[in-house]
N, C-alpha and C positions, 0 to 999 in steps of 0.2 A: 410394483416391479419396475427396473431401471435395466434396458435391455438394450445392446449394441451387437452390432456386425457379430461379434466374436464371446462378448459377455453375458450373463444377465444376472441381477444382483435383485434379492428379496429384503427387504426391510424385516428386522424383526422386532427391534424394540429402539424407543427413544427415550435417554432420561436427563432432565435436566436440573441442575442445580444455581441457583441465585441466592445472592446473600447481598448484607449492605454493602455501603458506598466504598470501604477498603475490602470488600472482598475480592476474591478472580471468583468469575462468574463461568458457569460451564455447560455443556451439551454433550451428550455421548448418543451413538447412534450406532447398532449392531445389523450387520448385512452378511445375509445367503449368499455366498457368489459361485457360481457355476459357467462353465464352456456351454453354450448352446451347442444343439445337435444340427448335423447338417443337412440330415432331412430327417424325413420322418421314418425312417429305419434304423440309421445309425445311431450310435451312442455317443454323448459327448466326450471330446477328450479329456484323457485325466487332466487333473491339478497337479500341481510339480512345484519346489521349493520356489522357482525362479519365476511361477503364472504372478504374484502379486507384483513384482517389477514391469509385468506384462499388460496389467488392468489397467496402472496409474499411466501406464504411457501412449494405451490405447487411445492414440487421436484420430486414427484413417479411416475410424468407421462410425457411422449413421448413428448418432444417439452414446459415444464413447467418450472420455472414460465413464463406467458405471460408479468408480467409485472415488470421491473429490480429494486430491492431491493436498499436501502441507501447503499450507497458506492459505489457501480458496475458503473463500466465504460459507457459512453455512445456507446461507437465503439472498435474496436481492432487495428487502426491504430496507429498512432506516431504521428498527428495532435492536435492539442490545444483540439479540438471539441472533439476526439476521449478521448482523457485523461480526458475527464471533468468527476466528479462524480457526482450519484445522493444526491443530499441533501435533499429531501423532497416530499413527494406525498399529495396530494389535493384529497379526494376523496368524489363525488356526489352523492346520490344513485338516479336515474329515478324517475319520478312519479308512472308509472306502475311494477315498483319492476323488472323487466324482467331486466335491465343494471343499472351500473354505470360509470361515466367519470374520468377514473384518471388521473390528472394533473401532472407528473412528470418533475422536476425542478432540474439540472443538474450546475455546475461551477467548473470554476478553474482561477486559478492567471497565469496561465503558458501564454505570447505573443508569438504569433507566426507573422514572419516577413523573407522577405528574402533580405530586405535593409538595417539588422544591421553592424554596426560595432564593432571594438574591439580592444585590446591590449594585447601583449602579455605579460605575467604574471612581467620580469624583467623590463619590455619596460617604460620607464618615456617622451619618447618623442612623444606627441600629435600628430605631423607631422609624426608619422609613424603608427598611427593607417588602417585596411586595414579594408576593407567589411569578415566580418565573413566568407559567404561560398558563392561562385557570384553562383544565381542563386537554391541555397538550401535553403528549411525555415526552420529557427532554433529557437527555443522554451529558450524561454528566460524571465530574473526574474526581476522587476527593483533595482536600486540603485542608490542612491544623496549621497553627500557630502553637508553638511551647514559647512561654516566657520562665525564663532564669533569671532570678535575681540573684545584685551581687556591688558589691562598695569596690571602689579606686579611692587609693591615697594620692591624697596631695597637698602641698606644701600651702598652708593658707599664711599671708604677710601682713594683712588689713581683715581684721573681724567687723562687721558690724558697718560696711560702707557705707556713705551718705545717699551714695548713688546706688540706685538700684541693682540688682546684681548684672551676671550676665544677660548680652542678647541675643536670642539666636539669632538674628539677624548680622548679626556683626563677625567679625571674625578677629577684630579687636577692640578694644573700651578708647574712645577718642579722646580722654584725658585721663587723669591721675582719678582712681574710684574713692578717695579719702578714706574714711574710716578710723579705727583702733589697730595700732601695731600690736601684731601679738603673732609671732612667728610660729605657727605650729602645726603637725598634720594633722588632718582629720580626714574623715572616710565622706565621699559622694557617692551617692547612690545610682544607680545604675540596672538595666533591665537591658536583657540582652533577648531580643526575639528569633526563633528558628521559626522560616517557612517553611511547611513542605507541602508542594503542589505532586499531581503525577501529572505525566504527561504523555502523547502519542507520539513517537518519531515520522507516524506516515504522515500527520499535520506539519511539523516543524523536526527537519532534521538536526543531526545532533550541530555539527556542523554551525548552521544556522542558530541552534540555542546557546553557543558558546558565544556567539559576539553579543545576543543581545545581555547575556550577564555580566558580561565584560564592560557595557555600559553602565552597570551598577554599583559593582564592586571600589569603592574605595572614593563615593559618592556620598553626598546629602540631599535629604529628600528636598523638592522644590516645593509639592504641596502635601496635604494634611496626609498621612497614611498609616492603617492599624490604627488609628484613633489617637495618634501622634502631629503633633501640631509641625506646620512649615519646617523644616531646616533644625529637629529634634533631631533628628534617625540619622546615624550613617550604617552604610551596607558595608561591611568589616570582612562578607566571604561569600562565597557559594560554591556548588559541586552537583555533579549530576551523577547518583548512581543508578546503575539499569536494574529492573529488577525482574523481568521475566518478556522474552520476545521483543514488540515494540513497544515496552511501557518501558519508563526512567520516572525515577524521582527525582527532583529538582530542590535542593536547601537552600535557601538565603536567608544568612545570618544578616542580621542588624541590630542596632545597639542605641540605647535611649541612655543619655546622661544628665542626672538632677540639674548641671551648671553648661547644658549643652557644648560639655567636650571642651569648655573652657579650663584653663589655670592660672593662677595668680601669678605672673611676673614684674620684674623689678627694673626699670631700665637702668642700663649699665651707663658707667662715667665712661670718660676719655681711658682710662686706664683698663678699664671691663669688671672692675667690682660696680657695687649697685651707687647710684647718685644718693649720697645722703643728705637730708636737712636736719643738722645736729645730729640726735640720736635716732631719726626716725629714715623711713627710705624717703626720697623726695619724690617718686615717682612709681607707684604701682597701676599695675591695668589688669584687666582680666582677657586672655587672648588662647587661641587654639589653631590650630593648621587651617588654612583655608581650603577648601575642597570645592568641585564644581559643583553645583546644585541643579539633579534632575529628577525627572517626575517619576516616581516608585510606583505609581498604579497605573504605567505600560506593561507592567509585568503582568497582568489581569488577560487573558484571552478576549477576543471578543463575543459576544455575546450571552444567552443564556450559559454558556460556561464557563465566561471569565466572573457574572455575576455571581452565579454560585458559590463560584471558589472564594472570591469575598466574604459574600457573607458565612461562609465555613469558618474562613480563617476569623471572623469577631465571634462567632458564636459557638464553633465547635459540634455542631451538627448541620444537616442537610436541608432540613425542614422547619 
């Protein structure tokens, strides 16, 4: 029993529901609430539409509220269960006016587990991922990767260059690539990746997570990321949409190209048609827009649950 100045509230039943790493996670928790008597003769006072406005806001007395308001924790622990907040109460009033039953209804997104695994934040080799903490539950968010594959056309000038193809390192070819003329399109291949992370706003408000994707968006990655080599990947989008309370998902699109987002250009005469030697171009390159290049695996949290979400996104599961 949970008993103040003015209240006193009977526990009657607790049920709770968990599931995996994309599920909402949940606690329900049903309570007796009754007016205490003011002494030992009298009877307590009724219940009234308006007493449940009266519980939640009972703070002036010894041991009040009996019954935990929207938002408030379920527990004080570090636990999934303990962090869940309340989202809603159900209230009954008795037939005899003397109690009501509040149904208070608790969640959170947060898994807890002590079989995850992870990656460290530089790490691109699968074969070294290790068990997060042996023997610790750590409180963790989910995260997939979807790859879509898919071909761009473009204009090819020079089949068969002498020089090797593109580089990503470059962001243009430092002389003419030689090769066979033979002007004609053909399709590059292409792999377009969707992140999607969840995330907590009471960690990182939203606010805050606008600028740091704003550092990505319309970028190349600086080092290896998704198993994606140096300056492969650019970050072509993202969005944040909210999906219940303080949880948002978080999308960033990126985009892997066979010839790294190069195409074949021709440099132009004095006049702006292309320089020819006879019948052939006199000068082709292979070049693409330069973009800044920065490092895609700050987007990782720190610790046991940025590792996680790594190795989620190469693996597609948790453990």
């Amino acid at each position: 029993m949970i008993q103040s100045g003015q209240y006193k509230a009977y526990l009657k039943s607790t049920s709770v529901s968990q599931g995996d790493i994309w599920d909402v996670h949940s606690a329900t928790e049903v309570y007796h609430v009754e007016k205490v008597k003011l002494d030992a003769q009298s009877q307590p006072e009724p219940i009234t539409p308006f007493t449940p406005v009266n519980i939640l806001w009972d703070d002036t007395t010894q041991g009040a509220p009996v019954i935990k308001n929207i938002g408030e924790q379920y527990g004080g622990g570090s636990d999934w269960l303990s962090g869940a907040l309340v989202r809603g109460i159900d209230w009954n009033m008795g037939g005899n006016g003397r109690g009501l039953t509040a149904t208070v209804r608790y969640s959170t997104r947060y898994f807890e587990t002590k079989f995850g695994k992870g990656l460290a934040r530089t790490q691109e080799n699968i074969a070294n991922a290790t068990a997060l903490e042996s023997g610790a539950r750590c409180l963790l968010l989910p995260c997939m990767v979807i790859p879509t594959f898919r071909t761009r056309s473009m204009k090819m000038y020079r089949d068969n260059p002498s020089m090797t193809g593109p580089n990503a390192t470059n962001d243009i070819s430092a002389s003419d690539i030689g090769g066979l003329q033979k002007q004609r399109d053909i399709d590059v291949r292409q792999v377009a990746l969707k992140l999607r992370f969840v995330v907590d706003a009471n960690s990182q408000g939203i606010d805050a997570l606008t600028g740091v994707l704003q550092a990505y968006v319309g970028k190349k990655n600086s080092d290896a990321f998704l198993g994606y080599g140096a300056q492969n990947l650019i970050c072509d989008g993202a969005a944040i949409n909210h999906l219940e309370h303080e949880f948002y998902e978080v999308v960033m699109d990126y985009l892997y190209d066979e010839y790294f987002h190069h195409s074949q250009i021709v440099q132009p005469d004095q006049d702006g048609r292309p320089r020819m030697n006879g019948t052939d171009y006199a000068d082709v390159r292979w070049a693409r827009d330069a973009r800044t290049a920065v490092a895609f695996n700050d987007i990782w949290p720190n610790g046991f649950l940025g590792q996680s979400m790594k190795y989620q996104a190469f693996m597609g599961v948790w453990y």
